[in-house]
C-alpha positions in Angstrom: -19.1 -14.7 -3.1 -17.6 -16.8 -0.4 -15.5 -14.1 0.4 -18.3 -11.5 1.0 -20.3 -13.4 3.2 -16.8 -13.6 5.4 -16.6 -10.0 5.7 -16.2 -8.7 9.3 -19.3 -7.4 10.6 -16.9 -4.3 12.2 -16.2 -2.6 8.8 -19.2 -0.2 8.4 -19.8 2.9 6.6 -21.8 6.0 7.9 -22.9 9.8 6.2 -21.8 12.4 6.3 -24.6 14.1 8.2 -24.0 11.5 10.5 -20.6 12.3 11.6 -20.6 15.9 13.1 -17.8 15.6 15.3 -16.0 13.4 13.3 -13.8 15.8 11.5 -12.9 16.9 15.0 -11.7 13.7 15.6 -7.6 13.8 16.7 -6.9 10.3 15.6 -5.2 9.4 19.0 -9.0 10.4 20.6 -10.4 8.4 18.2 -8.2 5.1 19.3 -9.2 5.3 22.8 -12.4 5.5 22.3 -12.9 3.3 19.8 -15.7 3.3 17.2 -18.1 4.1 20.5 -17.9 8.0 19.5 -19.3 7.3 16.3 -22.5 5.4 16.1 -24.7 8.7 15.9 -27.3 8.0 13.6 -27.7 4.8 11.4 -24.7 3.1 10.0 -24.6 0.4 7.2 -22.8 -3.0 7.5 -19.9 -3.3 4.1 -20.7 -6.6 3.9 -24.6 -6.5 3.7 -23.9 -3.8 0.8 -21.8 -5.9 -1.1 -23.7 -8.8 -0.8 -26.7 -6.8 -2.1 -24.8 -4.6 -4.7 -22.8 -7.0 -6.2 -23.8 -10.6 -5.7 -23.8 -11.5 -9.6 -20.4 -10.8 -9.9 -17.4 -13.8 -9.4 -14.3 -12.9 -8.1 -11.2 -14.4 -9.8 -9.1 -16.1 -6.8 -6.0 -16.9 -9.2 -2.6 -17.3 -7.7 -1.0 -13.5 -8.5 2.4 -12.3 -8.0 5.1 -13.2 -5.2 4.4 -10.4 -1.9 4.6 -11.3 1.7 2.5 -13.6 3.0 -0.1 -15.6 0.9 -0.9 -13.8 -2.6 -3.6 -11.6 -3.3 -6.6 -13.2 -5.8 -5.1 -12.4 -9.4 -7.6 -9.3 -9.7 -6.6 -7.7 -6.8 -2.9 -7.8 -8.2 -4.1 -6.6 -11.1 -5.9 -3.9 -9.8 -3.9 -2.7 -6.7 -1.7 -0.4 -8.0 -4.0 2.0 -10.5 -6.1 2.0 -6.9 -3.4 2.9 -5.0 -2.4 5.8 -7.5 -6.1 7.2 -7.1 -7.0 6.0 -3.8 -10.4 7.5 -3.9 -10.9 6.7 -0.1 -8.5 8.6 0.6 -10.1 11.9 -0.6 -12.5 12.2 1.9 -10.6 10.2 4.6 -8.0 12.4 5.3 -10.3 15.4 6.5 -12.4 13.3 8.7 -9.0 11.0 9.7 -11.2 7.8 10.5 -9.7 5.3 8.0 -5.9 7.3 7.3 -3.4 8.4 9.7 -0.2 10.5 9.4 2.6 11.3 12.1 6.2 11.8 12.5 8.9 9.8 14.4 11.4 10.9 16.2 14.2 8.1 15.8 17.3 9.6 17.5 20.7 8.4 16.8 19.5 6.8 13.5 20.6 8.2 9.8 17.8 7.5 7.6 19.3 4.7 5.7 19.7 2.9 9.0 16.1 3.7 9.9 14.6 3.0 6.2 16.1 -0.7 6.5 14.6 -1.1 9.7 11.7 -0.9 8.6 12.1 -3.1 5.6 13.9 -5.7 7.3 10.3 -5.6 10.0 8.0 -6.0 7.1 10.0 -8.3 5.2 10.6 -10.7 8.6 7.1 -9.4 9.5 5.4 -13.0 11.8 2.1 -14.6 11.2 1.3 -13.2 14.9 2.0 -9.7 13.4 0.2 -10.0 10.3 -2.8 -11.4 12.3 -2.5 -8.0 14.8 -2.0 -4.9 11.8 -4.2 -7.2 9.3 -1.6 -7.1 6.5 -2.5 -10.4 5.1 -0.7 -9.7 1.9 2.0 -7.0 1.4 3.7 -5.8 -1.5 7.0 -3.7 -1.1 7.0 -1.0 -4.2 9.9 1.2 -3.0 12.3 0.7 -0.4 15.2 3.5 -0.2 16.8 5.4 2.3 14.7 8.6 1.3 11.1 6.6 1.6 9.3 2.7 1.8 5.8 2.6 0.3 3.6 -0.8 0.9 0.9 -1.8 -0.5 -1.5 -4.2 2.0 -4.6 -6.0 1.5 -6.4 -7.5 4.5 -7.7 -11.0 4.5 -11.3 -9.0 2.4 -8.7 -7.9 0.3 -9.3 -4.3 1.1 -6.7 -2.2 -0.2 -4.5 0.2 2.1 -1.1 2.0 1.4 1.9 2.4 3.9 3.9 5.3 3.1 7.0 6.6 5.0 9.7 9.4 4.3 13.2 9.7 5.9 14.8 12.7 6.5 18.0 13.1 8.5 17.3 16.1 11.8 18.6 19.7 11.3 21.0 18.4 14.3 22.0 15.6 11.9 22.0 13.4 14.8 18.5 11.3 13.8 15.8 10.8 11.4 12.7 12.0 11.3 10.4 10.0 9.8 6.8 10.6 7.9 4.1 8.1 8.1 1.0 7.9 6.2 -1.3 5.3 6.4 -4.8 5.0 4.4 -7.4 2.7 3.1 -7.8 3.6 -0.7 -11.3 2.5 -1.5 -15.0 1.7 -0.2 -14.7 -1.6 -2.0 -12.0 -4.8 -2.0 -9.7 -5.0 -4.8 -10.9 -8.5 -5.4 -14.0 -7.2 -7.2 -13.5 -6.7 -10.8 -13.5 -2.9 -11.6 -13.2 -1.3 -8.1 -11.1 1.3 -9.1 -13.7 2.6 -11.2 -16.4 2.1 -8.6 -14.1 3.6 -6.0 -13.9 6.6 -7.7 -17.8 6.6 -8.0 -18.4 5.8 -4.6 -15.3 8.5 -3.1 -18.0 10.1 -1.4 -18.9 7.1 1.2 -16.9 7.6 4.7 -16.1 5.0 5.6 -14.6 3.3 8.8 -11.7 1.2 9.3 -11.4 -0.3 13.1 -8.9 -2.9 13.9 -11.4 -5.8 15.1 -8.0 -7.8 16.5 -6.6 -5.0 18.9 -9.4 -2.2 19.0 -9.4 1.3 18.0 -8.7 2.7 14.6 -6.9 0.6 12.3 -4.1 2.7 10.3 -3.3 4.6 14.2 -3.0 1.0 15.8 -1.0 0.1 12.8 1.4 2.8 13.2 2.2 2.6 17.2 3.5 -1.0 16.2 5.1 -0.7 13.4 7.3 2.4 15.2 8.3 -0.4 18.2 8.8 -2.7 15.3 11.3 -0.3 13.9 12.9 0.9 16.5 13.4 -2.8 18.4 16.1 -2.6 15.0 18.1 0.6 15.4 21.2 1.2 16.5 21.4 0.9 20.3 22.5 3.6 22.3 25.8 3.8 23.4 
């Protein structure tokens, strides 16, 4: 329970009928403005709902297995990948584009196995600073090839979000472009036993995910550093 007291008081959820313009939303819009664009009507603090909905339940805090930076509790582990494979959050978040993002990258002079390592070698070497700043607090490589790297990555609440990202070598063959998609999977934190299910229940909620540390909307800040993170790793220009 000690973990759903310290949820931030940023993560809130609001209606449907209360976002109008939020399908409208260009994602980059969004990040400049912040959440500011989106307080019409009431909105619903995560944290006071989980408290309320679920404060008979314990949350195993086990030691689970071996990802970057501190483990994940045991049921969150356990849990992470059948919500990742649904990702009920992601239903509805993609049309309104307040808790996912997707762009393209134009990496020139990169093949995309040079570009693909990049970007394993800057989550793998990822700093606490870092961490701290995209609010991957625990991240769990599933696939790293030259064709595509897919993340899993739990904040400190232990929400669960998936970082996807395809290489493909330019028509020009002289650069990769590259696909990523970023996304919160579900209403709730893995760490509560059964999300998934509940997730799936609950796909309806839209939900909001800011980045409290450097503002705007988490997976668009998320993806602005990871691209200088990758390409501070290419190839230089000759």
């Amino acid at each position: 329970l000690a973990a759903l007291a310290a949820l931030p008081d940023g993560l809130c959820f609001h209606a449907p009928a209360m976002l109008p313009a939020a399908s409208k939303l260009r994602p980059a819009a969004a990040s400049a403005t912040g959440l500011r664009g989106l307080r019409a009507g009431a909105s619903f603090d995560r944290r006071a709902v989980l408290v309320g909905l679920l404060g008979s339940l314990s949350l195993s805090q086990a030691a689970g297995a071996e990802v970057i930076g501190p483990p994940p509790s045991a049921t969150s582990l356990a849990q992470g990948d059948i919500q990742a494979l649904v990702s009920p959050g992601h239903w509805i978040g993609q049309i309104i584009g307040v808790n996912s993002h997707s762009e393209k990258w134009a990496l020139s002079g990169a093949t995309p196995e040079q570009a693909s390592t990049a970007l394993k070698e800057a989550l793998e070497g990822i700093t606490p600073q870092e961490r701290k700043k995209l609010l991957f607090e625990h991240l769990d490589i599933k696939e790293a090839s030259p064709q595509r790297v897919r993340a899993l990555t739990w904040t400190k609440s232990e929400w669960l979000d998936v970082l996807d990202v395809s290489f493909r070598a330019t028509p020009d063959g002289k650069g990769t472009e590259a696909t990523i998609s970023l996304y919160a999977t579900g209403f709730l934190p893995t760490s509560i036993p059964l999300a998934p299910i509940i997730n799936t229940a609950l796909f309806f909620f839209p939900f909001v995910s800011p980045n409290p540390v450097a503002g705007g909307l988490l997976q668009v800040t998320r993806s602005q550093d990871l691209y200088k993170m990758v390409s501070s790793r290419l190839p230089k220009k000759a």
